[in-house]
C-alpha positions as CSV (number, residue, x, y, z in Angstrom):
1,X,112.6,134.6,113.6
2,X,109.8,134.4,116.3
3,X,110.5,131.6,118.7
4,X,107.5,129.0,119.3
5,X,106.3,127.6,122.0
6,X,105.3,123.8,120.7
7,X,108.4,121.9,122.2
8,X,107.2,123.2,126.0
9,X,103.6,122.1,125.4
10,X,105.0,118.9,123.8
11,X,106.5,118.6,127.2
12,X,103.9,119.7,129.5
13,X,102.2,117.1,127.6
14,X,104.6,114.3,127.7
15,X,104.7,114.6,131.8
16,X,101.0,115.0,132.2
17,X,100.6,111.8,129.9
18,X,103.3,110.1,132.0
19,X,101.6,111.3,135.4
20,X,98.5,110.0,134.0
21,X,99.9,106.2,133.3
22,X,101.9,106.1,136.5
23,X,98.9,107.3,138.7
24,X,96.7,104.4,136.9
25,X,99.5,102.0,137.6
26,X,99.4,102.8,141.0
27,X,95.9,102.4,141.6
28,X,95.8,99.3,140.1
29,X,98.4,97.4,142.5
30,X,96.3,95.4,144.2
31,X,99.4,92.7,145.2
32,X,100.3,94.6,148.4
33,X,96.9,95.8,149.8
34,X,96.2,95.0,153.3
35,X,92.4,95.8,154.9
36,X,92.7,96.9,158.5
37,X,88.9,97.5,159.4
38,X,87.1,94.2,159.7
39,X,84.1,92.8,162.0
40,X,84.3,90.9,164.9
41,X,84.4,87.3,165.0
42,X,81.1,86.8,166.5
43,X,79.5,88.9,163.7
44,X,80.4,86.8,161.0
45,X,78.8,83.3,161.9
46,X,77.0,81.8,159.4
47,X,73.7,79.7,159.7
48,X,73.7,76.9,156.8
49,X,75.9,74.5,155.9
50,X,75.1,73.1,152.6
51,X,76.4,70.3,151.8
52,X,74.1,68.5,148.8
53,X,72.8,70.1,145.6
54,X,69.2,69.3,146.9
55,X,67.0,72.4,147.1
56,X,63.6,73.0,147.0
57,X,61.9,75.3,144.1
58,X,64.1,76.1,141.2
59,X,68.2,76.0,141.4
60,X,69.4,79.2,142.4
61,X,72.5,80.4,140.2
62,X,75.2,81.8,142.7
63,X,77.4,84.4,141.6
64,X,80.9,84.0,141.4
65,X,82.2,84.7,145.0
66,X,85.9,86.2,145.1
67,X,88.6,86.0,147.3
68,X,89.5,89.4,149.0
69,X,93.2,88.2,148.9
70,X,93.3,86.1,145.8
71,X,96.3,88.1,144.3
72,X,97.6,89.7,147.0
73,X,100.8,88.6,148.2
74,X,100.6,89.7,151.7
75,X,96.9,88.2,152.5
76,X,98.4,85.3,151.7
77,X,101.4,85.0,153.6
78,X,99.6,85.9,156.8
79,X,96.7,82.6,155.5
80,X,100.5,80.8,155.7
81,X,101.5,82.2,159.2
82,X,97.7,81.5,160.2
83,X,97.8,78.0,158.8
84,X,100.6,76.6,161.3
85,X,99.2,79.1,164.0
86,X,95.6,77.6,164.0
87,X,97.1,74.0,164.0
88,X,95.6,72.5,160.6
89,X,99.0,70.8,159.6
90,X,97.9,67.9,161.7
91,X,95.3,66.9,159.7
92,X,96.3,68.6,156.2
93,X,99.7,68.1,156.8
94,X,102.3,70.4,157.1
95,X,102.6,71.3,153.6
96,X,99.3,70.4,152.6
97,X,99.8,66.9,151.7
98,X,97.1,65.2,153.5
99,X,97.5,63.4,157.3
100,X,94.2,62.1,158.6
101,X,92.3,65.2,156.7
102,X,92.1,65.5,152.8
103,X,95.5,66.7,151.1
104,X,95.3,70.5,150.0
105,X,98.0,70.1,146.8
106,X,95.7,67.7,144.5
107,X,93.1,68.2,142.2
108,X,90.4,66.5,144.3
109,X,88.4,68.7,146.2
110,X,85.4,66.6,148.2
111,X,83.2,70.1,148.9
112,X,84.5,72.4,145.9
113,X,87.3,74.2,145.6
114,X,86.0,77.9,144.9
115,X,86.8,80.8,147.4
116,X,83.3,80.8,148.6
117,X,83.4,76.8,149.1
118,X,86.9,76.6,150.6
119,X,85.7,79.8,153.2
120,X,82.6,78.0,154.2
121,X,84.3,74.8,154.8
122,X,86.7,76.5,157.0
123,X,84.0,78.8,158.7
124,X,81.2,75.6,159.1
125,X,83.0,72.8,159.4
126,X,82.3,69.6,157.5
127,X,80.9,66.5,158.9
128,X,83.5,63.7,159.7
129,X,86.0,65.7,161.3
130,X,86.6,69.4,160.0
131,X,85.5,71.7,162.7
132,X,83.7,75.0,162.5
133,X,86.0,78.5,162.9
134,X,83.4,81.0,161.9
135,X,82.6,82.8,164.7
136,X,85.8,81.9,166.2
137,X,88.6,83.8,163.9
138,X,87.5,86.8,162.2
139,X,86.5,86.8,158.4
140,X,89.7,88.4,157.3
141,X,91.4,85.3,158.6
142,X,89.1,83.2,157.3
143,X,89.5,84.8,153.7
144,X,93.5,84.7,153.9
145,X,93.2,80.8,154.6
146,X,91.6,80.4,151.7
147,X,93.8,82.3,149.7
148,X,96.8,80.4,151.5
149,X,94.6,76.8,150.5
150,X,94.2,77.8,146.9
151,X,97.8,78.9,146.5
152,X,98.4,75.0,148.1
153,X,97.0,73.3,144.6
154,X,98.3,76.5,142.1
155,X,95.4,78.2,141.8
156,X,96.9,81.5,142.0
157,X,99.6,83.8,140.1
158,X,103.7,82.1,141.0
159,X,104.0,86.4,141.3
160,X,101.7,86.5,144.6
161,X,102.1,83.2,146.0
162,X,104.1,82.3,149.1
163,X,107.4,81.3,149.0
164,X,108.6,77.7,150.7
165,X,110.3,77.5,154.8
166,X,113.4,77.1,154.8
167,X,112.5,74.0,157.5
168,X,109.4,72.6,155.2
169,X,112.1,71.2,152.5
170,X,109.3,68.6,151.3
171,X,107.4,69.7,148.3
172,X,107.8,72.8,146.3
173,X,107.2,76.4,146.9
174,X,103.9,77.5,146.6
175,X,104.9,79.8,144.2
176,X,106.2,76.8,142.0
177,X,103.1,74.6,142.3
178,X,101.8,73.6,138.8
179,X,98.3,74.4,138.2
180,X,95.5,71.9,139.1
181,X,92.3,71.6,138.0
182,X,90.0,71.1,141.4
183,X,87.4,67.8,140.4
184,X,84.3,67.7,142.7
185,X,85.1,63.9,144.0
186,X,82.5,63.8,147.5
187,X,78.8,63.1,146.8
188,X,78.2,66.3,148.5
């Protein structure tokens, strides 16, 4: 009886069609990335701070602006470490509950509570209090802030978002945070 040779083909197969899942997998894994070529500081200021829906000529339709870090684990424990290390407890509150600045944990978000509005409150300040940090912390920083902010109110996966201090025993974990729904509640 001649021998075949189907069962090694059906396993050359098998292991290229499991190479070919793993390898996809793999590139796909976006929870751990970590970007280690950014710009200066001083090259990312920005110019305009809007802060109305007034505009001349026709409304322009933004697109959708993305976090960098918005699933990504790591991006946002670093927008944690920077949160105590560029001092915005104080006003926010240690975690994020609101001191003399608006809480971070609540649904009500005065300027928006998209990536691209949370990044350019952070990088241009807003009038009555919040200072301007573009052009004073790099972008990168900026961006894991806001991924750090947006984890604050749930807005992110339980799977990437920072866990609690063991010395900040006052609310729950990020990573525990029930989902809220940001409501613009500023005239701006």
């Amino acid at each position: 009886m001649p021998r075949t040779n189907r069962p090694r083909k059906t396993r050359t197969t098998c292991l290229c069609g499991f190479l070919a899942v793993a390898v996809a997998l793999t590139a796909a894994c976006e929870r751990e990335a970590r970007r280690y070529q950014e710009l200066p500081a001083a090259a990312n200021r920005e110019t305009a701070v809007r802060v109305g829906q007034l505009e001349p000529g026709m409304p322009q339709m933004n697109a959708p602006v993305k976090s960098p870090y918005q699933n990504n684990a790591w991006g946002m424990g670093e927008g944690k470490r920077l949160y105590g290390a560029y001092n915005c407890a104080p006003c926010h509150g240690v975690n994020g509950g609101g001191a003399i600045g608006p809480p971070l944990i609540d649904d009500k978000w005065i300027y928006g509570a998209g990536p691209d509005q949370i990044y350019a409150t952070i990088s241009q300040g807003r009038p009555d209090g919040m200072p301007s940090f573009g052009g004073h912390i790099p972008t990168q920083q900026i961006w894991q802030l806001v991924a750090y902010v947006e984890s604050m109110s749930g807005q992110v996966k339980a799977t990437s978002a920072p866990s609690r201090n063991d010395d900040q025993m006052g609310a729950l974990p990020e990573s525990r945070q029930s989902k809220q729904v940001p409501v613009q509640t500023g005239h701006r």
